[in-house]
C-alpha positions in Angstrom: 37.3 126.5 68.7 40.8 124.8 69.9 44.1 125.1 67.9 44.7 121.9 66.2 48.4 120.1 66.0 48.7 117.5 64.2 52.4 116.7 65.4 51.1 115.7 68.9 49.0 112.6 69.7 45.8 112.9 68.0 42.7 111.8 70.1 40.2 111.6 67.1 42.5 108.7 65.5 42.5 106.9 69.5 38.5 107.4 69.1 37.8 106.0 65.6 40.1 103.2 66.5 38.6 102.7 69.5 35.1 102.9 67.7 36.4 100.4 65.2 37.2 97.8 67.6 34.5 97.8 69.7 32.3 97.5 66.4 34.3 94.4 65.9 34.3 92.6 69.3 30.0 92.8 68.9 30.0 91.6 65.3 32.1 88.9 66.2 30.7 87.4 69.5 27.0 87.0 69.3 25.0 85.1 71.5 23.6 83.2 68.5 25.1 82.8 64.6 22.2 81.4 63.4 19.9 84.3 65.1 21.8 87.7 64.0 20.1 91.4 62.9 21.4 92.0 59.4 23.4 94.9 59.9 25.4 92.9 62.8 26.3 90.3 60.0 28.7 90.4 56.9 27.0 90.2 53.5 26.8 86.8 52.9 28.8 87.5 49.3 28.1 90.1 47.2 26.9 94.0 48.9 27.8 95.6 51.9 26.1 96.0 55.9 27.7 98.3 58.4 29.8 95.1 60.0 31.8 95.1 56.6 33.1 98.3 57.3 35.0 97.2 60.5 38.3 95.8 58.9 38.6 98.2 56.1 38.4 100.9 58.7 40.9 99.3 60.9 43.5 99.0 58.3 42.7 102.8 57.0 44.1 103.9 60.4 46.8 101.8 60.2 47.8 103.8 57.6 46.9 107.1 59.0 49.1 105.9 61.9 52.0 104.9 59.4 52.7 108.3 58.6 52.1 110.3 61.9 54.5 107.7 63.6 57.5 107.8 60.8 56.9 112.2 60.6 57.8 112.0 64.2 60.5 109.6 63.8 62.1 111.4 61.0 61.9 114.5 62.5 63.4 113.4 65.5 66.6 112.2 63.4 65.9 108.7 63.1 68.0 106.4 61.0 65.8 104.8 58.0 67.5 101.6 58.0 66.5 101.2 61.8 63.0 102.2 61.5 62.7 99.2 58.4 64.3 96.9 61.4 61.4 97.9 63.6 58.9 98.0 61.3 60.0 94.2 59.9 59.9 93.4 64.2 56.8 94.8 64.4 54.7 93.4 61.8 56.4 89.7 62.7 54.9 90.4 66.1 51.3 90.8 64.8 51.2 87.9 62.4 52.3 85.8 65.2 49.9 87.1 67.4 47.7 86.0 64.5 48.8 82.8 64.3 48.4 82.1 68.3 44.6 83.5 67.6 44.2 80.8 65.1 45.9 78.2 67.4 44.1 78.9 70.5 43.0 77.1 72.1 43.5 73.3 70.9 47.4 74.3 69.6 46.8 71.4 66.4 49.4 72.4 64.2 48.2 70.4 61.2 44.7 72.3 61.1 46.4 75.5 61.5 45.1 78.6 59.5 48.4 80.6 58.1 45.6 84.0 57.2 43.9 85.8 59.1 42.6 89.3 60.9 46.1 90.5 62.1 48.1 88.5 59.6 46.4 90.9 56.7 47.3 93.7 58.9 51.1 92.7 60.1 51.1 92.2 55.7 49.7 95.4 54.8 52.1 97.7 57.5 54.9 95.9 56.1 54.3 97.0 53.1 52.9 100.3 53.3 55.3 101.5 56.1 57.9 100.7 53.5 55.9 102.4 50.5 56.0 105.7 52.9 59.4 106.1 53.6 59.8 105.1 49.9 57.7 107.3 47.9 55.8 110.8 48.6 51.7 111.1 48.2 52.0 111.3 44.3 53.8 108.0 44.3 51.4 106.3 46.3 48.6 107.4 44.8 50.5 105.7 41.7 50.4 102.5 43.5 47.0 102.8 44.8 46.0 102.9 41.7 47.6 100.5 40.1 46.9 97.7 42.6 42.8 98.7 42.1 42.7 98.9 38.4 45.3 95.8 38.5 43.2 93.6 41.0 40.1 94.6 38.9 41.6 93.7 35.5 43.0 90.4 37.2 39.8 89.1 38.4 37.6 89.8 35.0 40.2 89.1 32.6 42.6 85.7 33.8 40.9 82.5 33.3 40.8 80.5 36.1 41.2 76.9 35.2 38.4 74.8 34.6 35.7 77.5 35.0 36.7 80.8 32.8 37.5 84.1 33.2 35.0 87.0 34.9 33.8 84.8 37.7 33.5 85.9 40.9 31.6 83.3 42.5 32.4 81.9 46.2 36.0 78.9 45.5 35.6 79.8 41.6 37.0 83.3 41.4 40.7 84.0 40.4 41.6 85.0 44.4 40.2 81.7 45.6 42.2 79.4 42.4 45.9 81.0 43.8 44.6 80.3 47.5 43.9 76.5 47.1 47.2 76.4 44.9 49.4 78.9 47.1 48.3 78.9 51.0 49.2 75.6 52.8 47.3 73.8 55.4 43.4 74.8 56.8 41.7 77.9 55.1 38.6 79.3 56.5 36.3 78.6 54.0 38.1 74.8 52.8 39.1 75.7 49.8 39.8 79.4 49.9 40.0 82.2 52.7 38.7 85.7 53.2 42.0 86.9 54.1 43.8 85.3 51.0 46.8 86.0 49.1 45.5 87.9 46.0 43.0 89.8 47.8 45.2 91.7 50.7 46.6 93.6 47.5 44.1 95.8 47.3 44.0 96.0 51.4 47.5 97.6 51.0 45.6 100.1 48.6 43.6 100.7 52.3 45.8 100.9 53.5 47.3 103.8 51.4 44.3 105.8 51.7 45.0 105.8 55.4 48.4 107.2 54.4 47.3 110.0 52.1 44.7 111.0 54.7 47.6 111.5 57.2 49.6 113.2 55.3 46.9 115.8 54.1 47.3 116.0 57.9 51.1 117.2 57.7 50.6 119.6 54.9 51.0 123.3 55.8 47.4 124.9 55.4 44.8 125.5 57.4 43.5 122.8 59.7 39.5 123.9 58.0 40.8 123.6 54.4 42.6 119.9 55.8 38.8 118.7 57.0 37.3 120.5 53.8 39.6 118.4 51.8 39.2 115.2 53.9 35.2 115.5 53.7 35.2 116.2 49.6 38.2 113.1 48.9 35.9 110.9 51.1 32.5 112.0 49.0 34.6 111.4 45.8 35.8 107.9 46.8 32.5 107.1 47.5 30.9 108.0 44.5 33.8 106.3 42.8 32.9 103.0 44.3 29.0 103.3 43.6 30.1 103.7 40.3 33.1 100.9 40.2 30.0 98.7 42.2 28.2 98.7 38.6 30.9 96.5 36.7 32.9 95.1 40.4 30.4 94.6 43.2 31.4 95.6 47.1 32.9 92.3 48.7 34.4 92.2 51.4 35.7 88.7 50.9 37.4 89.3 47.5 38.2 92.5 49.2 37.1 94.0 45.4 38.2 97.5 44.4 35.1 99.1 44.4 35.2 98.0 48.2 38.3 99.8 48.8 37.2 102.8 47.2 33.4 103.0 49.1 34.9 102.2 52.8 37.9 104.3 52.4 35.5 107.4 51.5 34.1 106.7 54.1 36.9 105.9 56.5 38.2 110.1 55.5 34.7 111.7 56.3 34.4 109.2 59.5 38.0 110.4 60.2 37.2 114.1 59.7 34.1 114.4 61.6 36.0 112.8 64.7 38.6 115.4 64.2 36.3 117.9 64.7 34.3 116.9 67.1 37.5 115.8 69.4 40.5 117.9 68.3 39.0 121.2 67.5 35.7 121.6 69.7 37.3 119.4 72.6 34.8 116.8 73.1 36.9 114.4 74.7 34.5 113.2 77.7 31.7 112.2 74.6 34.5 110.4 73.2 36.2 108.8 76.2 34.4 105.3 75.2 36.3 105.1 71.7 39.4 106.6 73.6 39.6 103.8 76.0 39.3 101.4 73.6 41.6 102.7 71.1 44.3 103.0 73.2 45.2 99.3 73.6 43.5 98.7 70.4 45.6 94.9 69.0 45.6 94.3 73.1 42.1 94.5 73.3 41.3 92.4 70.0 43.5 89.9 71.1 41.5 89.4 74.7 38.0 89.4 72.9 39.2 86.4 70.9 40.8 84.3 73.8 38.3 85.6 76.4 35.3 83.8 75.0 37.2 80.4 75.2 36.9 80.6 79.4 33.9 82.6 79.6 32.0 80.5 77.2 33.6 77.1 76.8 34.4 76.5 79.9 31.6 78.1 82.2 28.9 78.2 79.1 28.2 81.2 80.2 26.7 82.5 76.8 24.1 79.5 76.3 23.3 80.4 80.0 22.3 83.6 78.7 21.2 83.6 75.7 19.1 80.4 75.8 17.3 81.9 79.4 16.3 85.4 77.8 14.9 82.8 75.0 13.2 80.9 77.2 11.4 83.5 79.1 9.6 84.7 75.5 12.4 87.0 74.0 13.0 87.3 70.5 16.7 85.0 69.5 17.8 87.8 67.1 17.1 90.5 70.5 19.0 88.0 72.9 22.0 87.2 71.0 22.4 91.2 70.0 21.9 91.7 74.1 24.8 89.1 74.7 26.8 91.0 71.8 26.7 94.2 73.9 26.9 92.7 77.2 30.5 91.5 76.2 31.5 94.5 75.1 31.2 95.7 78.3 33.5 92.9 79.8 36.1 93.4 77.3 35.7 97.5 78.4 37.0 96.7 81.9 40.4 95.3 81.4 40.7 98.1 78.6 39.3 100.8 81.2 41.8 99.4 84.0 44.8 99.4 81.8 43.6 103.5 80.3 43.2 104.2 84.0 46.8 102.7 85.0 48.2 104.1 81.9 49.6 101.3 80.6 49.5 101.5 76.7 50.8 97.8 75.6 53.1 98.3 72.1 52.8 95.7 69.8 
């Protein structure tokens, strides 16, 4: 078994962000909406499918990376004041990069969509990169806490007007009232969006999870107690969100607490079993897939979204495909996974050439 270090780059993170994306760029590019396998599709409201895990799992690495990045940074001397300045830089740069997603390709201004994938990330960096320089685990736990149990209370308790309190219906629910009064211009679903205002309050809880994972990372014991710990806290936040699931049901569009608490148990064990497999026993070529990927992660995402604009609205190359496997007698829901895969693979070649040429693209 290999020594671990957790002060220098750590390939299992590269992996499961890697993983992460490339579970994304399938779910969201198939070669048919109307003609999906369930687990390739988001629960259409209440309950959870493996393609709801994606974004919780991103933004629980985002958190993990918080604190690796800002250990480094403050061990290396670095002023506080300045890393705020880059952190306020960085986070700008992703909600724009956002924004131009949302735009692309017709630029219309007046149906633009303010939230969004990487605006609810750019907000929840923001703010948790600024918690951890702020506060130590205890404190954050604190917070976690407190935005859960708050969000919780919020939704069952404050009457939304016109319709009541405790209901968590699709545009009648507490999250979707403050959209339609707060968010300006087009939201995703008309009158309220997935990635709304109320709800990215418990993504920052996620988010902290991410944080406390990687600083169990930093602490000074044994790298087998750290992955013993990591497994049991993910088993626990599990069985906390079966439990929460009972009075708050898993949604991934109110973003609901005992969503927060399922995904991000198990984001840790996820996170833990890549450690070992990668960073102790050395499996690197097994994981060179999710390495390649995660190394120009936002770069990556941002390709998959514009990509499809050339490849299918200008050639049409996806109706070419999907609608000729159909046509020869296969099954829609086999032809439009086939297509989800086969792009995949597309987006794997600029992300392969720029892993090859090591060129790592900072957002």
């Amino acid at each position: 078994m290999k020594t671990f270090d957790s002060s220098k780059r750590l390939i299992s993170l590269d992996m499961l962000r890697g993983l992460t994306i490339a579970l994304m760029i399938v779910v969201n590019d198939p070669g048919s909406w109307e003609h999906l396998y369930w687990p390739l599709a988001h629960a259409s409201w209440h309950g959870i499918t493996i393609t709801d895990f994606v974004f919780p799992f991103f933004i629980f690495i985002v958190g993990v990376s918080i604190v690796l990045s800002s250990s480094k940074q403050i061990a290396a001397g670095a002023d506080k004041k300045k890393m705020k300045k880059k952190i306020w830089i960085r986070s700008l740069k992703i909600f724009g990069l956002g924004l131009l997603l949302n735009l692309f390709p017709e630029f219309n201004f007046m149906e633009l969509r303010i939230p969004g994938v990487l605006q609810r990330i750019a907000i929840v960096y923001l703010i948790c990169a600024h918690i951890g320089l702020s506060t130590d685990w205890k404190g954050q736990v604190k917070i976690a806490v407190f935005l859960l149990v708050g969000y919780w209370l919020a939704m069952m308790l404050i009457p939304v007007p016109g319709i009541g309190a405790g209901v968590l219906e699709p545009g009648k629910n507490l999250a979707a009232w403050i959209d339609s009064v707060v968010i300006p211009l087009r939201m995703y679903q008309g009158t309220w969006d997935p990635e709304g205002l109320l709800s990215t309050l418990p993504a920052i809880a996620t988010g902290i999870t991410g944080m406390l994972a990687g600083q169990l990372l930093k602490t000074e014991i044994s790298i087998q107690e750290k992955l013993n710990y990591m497994f049991f806290i993910g088993f626990v936040c599990v069985l906390i969100g079966y439990t929460w699931d009972l009075v708050f049901p898993f949604n991934k569009n109110l973003w609901s607490s005992s969503f927060v608490m399922f995904t991000s148990g198990w984001a840790f064990m996820a996170f833990a079993a890549c450690i070992l497999i990668v960073d102790i026993h050395g499996y690197k070529k097994m994981a060179r897939f999710g390495i390649i990927y995660g190394s120009n992660a936002i770069t990556i995402y941002v390709f998959a979204g514009m990509f499809p604009v050339l490849l299918n609205g200008v050639l049409g190359v996806k109706d070419l495909f999907f609608n000729g496997l159909v046509d020869i007698g296969m099954a829609p829901k086999l032809a439009s996974a086939l297509w989800s895969f086969l792009y995949l693979f597309i987006c794997f070649i600029p992300a392969y050439i720029m892993y090859k040429n090591k060129i790592f693209i900072k957002v």
